[in-house]
N, C-alpha and C positions, 0 to 999 in steps of 0.2 A: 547578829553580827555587829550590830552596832553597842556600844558599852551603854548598859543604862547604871543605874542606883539602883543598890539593892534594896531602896524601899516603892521601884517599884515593878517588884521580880515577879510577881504575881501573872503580870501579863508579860515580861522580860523577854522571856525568849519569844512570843511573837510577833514580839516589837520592834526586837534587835534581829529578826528575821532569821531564826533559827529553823527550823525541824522536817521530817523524811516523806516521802510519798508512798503512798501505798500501804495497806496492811502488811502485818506481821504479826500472822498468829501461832498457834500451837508452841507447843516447847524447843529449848535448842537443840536436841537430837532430833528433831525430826525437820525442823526448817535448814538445820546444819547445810550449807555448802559445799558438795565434797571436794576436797583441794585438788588442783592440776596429779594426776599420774605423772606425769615427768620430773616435777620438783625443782625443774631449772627457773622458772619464774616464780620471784615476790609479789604475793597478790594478798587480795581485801575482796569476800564477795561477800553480799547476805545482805538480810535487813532487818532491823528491828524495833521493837518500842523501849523508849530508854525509861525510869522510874527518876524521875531529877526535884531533889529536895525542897525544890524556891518555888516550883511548879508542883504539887502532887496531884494537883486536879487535871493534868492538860495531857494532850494526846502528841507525844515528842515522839518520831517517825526518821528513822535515818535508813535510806538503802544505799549500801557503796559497791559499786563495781572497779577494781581500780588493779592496775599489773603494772607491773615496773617496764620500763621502755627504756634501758639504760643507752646515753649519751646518743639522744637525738631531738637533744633541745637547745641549739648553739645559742652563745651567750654573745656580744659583745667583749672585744677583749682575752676572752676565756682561749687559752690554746688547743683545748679539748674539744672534740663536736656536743659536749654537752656535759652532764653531770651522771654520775654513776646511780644518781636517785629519780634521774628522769622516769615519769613513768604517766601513763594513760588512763582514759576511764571515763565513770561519773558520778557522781554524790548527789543526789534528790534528798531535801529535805520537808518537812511539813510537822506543823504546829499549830492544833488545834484549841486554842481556849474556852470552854463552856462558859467559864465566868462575862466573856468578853464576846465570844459567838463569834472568833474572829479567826483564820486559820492563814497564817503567813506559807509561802514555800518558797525554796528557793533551790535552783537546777547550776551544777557546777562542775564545770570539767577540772580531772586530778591531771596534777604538775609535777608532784614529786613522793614517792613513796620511799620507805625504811621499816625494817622489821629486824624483830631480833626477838627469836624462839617464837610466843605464840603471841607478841606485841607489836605492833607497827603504830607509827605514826604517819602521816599524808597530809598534804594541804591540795585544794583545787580554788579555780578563778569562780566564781559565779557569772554566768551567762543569760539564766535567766531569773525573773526573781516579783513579787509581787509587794517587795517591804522596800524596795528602794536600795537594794546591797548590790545590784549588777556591776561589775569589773571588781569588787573586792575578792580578795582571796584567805578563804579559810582555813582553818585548822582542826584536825580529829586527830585520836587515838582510839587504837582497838586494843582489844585483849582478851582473846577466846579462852574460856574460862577451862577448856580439856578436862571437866570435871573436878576442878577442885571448887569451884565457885562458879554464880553463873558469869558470863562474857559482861565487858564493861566496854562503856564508850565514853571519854572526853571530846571536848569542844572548846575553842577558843574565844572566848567572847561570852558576854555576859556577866561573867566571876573575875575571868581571868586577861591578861592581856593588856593592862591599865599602867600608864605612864603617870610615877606619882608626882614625878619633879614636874608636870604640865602645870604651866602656867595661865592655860586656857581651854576650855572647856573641850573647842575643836580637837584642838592637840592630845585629851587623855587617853583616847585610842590609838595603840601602837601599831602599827602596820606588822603584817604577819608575815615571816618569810619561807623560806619551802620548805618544807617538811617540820617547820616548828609546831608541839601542841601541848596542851598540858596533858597531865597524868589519865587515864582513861577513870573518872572519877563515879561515874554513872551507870549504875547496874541494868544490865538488857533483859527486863520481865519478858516480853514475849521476841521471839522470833530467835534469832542467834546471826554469826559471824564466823567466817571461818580464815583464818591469815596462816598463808602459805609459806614460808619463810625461806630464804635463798642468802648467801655470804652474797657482799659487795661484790662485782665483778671485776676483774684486773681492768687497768688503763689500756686506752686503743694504744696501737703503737702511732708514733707522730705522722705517719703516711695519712691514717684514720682521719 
């Protein structure tokens, strides 16, 4: 989570306190998720090991549990009791380096989810964390591949997310806001994902 240089991406993500807990094996039809019956909830479940380019030797590990909780996260200011992308959960990460024998994780409650067809994006706070990221808040995208490709996952940080006009080193990382992430750029070799998809919900009425 923290931006490093890509010359030293080798160990990056378990440096920048990236990646999931727990294995993820077998193929995605059969780790598959099966989505809520009802369809009224936008959700994120599953977990998997992601294949990321800057890394090919390391064990990148993402499980997200995460359901939209629409408008019951009041904001300062805000007239609404919350945002229509409110939503609950948890994101466990883990990041194993052979080269480096060194394995970051880090435990993060979701704040805000969005999907659109078989693609969502989510950020959660980090709560707990063994690289030093606790109160940061991150960024994913999913995209359940429904057989045309397998499923992909993005992350924010690392690659992405860098302030060029920074004039100081502190300052290159841009703070993340809710539900921003990049594109889902990283292919899910083992495990899968499955994203439940749901339209925005209409506004409370102002009683709400």
């Amino acid at each position: 989570m923290r931006c490093v240089s890509l010359g030293a991406v080798g160990a990056a993500v378990v440096l920048a306190g990236i990646t999931v807990a727990g294995p993820a094996t077998g193929d995605a039809s059969a780790a598959r998720t099966p989505a809520k019956k009802s369809g009224k909830v936008a959700s994120v479940h599953g977990a998997g090991r992601i294949a990321y380019v800057y890394s090919p030797h390391d064990d990148i590990r993402f499980t997200i549990d995460a359901e939209a909780a629409p408008f019951t996260r009041r904001m300062p200011g805000l007239p609404l009791p919350g945002l229509p992308t409110d939503a609950k959960g948890t994101v466990t990460i883990r990041h194993y380096s052979p080269a480096h024998h060194v394995t970051g994780w880090s435990k993060a409650r979701v704040d805000c989810l969005v999907t659109g067809g078989g693609t969502a994006t989510l950020t959660a706070v980090v709560e707990e964390s063994n690289v030093g990221t606790k109160g940061k808040r991150i960024g994913l995208s999913i995209q359940q591949g429904r057989g045309a490709g397998p499923d992909r996952l993005g992350f924010g940080w690392d690659i992405v997310n860098f302030e060029p006009r920074a004039k100081d080193k502190k300052d290159l990382e841009s703070p993340t806001g809710t539900c921003m992430a990049p594109a889902p750029f990283a292919p899910v070799v083992k495990g899968a994902f499955t994203v439940q998809h749901q339209e925005l919900p209409p506004l409370p009425s102002k009683r709400g």
